[in-house]
C-alpha positions, -999 to +999 in steps of 0.1 A: +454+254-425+464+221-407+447+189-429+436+160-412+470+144-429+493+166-402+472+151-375+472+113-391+516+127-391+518+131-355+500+105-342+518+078-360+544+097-340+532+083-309+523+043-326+558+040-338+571+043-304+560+018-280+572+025-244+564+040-211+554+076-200+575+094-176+569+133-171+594+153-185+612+188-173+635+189-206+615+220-221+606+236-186+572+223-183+561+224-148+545+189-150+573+172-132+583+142-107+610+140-078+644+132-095+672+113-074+699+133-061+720+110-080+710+117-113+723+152-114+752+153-131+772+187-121+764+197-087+779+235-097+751+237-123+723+260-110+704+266-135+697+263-177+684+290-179+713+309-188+720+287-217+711+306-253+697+285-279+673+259-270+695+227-275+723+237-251+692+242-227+673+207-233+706+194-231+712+212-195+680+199-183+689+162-191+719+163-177+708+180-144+672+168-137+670+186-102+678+221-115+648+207-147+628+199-116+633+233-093+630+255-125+604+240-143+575+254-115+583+294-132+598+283-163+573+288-192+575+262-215+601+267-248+571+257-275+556+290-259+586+313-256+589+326-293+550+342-290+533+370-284+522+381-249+488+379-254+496+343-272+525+332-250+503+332-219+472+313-233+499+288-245+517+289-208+475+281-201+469+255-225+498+234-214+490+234-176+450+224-185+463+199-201+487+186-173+457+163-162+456+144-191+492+129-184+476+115-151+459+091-170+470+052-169+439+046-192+449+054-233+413+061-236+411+086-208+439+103-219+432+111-255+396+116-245+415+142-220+434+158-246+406+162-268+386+180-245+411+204-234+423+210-277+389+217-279+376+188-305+351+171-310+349+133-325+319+121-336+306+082-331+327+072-367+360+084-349+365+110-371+370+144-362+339+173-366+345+210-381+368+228-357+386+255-356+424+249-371+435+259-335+420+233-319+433+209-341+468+225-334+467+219-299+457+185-302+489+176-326+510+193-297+501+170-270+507+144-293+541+156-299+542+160-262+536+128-256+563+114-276+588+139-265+584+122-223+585+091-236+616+101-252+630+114-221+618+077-204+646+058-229+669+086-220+667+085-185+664+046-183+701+046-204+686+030-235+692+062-253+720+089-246+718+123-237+730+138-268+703+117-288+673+127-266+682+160-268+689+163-308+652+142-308+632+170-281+650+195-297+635+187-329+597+179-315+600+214-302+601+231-328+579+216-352+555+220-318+568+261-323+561+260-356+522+244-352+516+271-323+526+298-348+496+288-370+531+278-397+518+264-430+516+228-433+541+228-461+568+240-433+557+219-412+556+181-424+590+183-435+602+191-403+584+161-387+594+133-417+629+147-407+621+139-370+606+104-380+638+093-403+660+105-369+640+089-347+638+056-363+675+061-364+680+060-330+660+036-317+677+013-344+705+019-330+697+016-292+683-016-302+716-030-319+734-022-289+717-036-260 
């Protein structure tokens, strides 16, 4: 059962990092942007695909954002990819409702967005109604999708390197796997405190050195 503390996790997620939105192809979600030519980094990579385990294939997708770009349109997104059919394709569903919500220059608008297509419901206090633990799942993931583009902004703006943007999505991907599996919370918050402690890590450290 996912507590209101899991939510309260992820979305200090999102306050602790303070910079700008840029849509991301490093999991294969189809939600992209044109990438300059310039930014691909071996012209005799065509695809990522091909790589086995998820980090070699995040990694693939940072380094070559217009093979990211081309596959993302049929690549179903890796939080999907360890379900069920039947499961996998609602999920494949659920992310490209939600695409809209990314649109959104207003904070408002968006979570009002992503609330509507989790399925919750807030009442005038800000607090959230009775829903069904699903719901509140898919909220969390947007969240943690949120945080995972604006990771790929400080990568792809050089504040952060490759290896750590992809050690950091690599890790908000599966703690977003392990949500979508209906995972206890008990496997779950470790995985995200051991996101935060990285994360602040990093951006310590990409602050130091500018």
């Amino acid at each position: 059962m996912i507590k209101r503390a899991l939510v309260i996790s992820a979305i200090s997620l999102i306050l602790m990092s303070a910079f700008a939105l840029a849509a991301g192809t490093s999991t294969g979600n189809a939600r992209v942007r044109d990438v300059p030519s310039a930014t691909t980094a071996d012209s005799t990579v065509t695809t990522c695909e091909d790589k086995e385990t998820l980090k070699d294939r995040i990694k693939c997708r940072f380094e070559n954002k217009e093979v990211a770009v081309r596959e993302a349109y049929n690549a179903t997104e890796e939080a999907c990819r360890s379900s069920a059919d039947e499961k996998k394709e609602r999920c494949r569903q659920f992310y490209k409702n939600s695409a809209k919500c990314f649109n959104s220059a207003s904070p408002v608008e968006k979570k009002k967005c992503f609330l509507k297509e989790s399925g919750i419901n807030i009442n005038a206090g800000g607090t959230f109604r009775a829903a069904p633990d699903e719901t509140k799942r898919n909220y969390v993931v947007l969240l943690l999708y949120e945080l995972q583009e604006k990771i790929e902004a400080k990568q792809e703006q050089g504040i952060i390197t490759t290896d750590q943007a992809t050690s950091l999505v690599t890790k908000i991907v599966e703690i977003k796997k392990l949500i979508l599996s209906g995972a206890k919370r008990s496997d779950i918050v470790p995985k995200i405190q051991e996101f935060k402690k990285e994360f602040r890590e990093v951006m310590t450290s990409s602050e130091v050195s500018q």
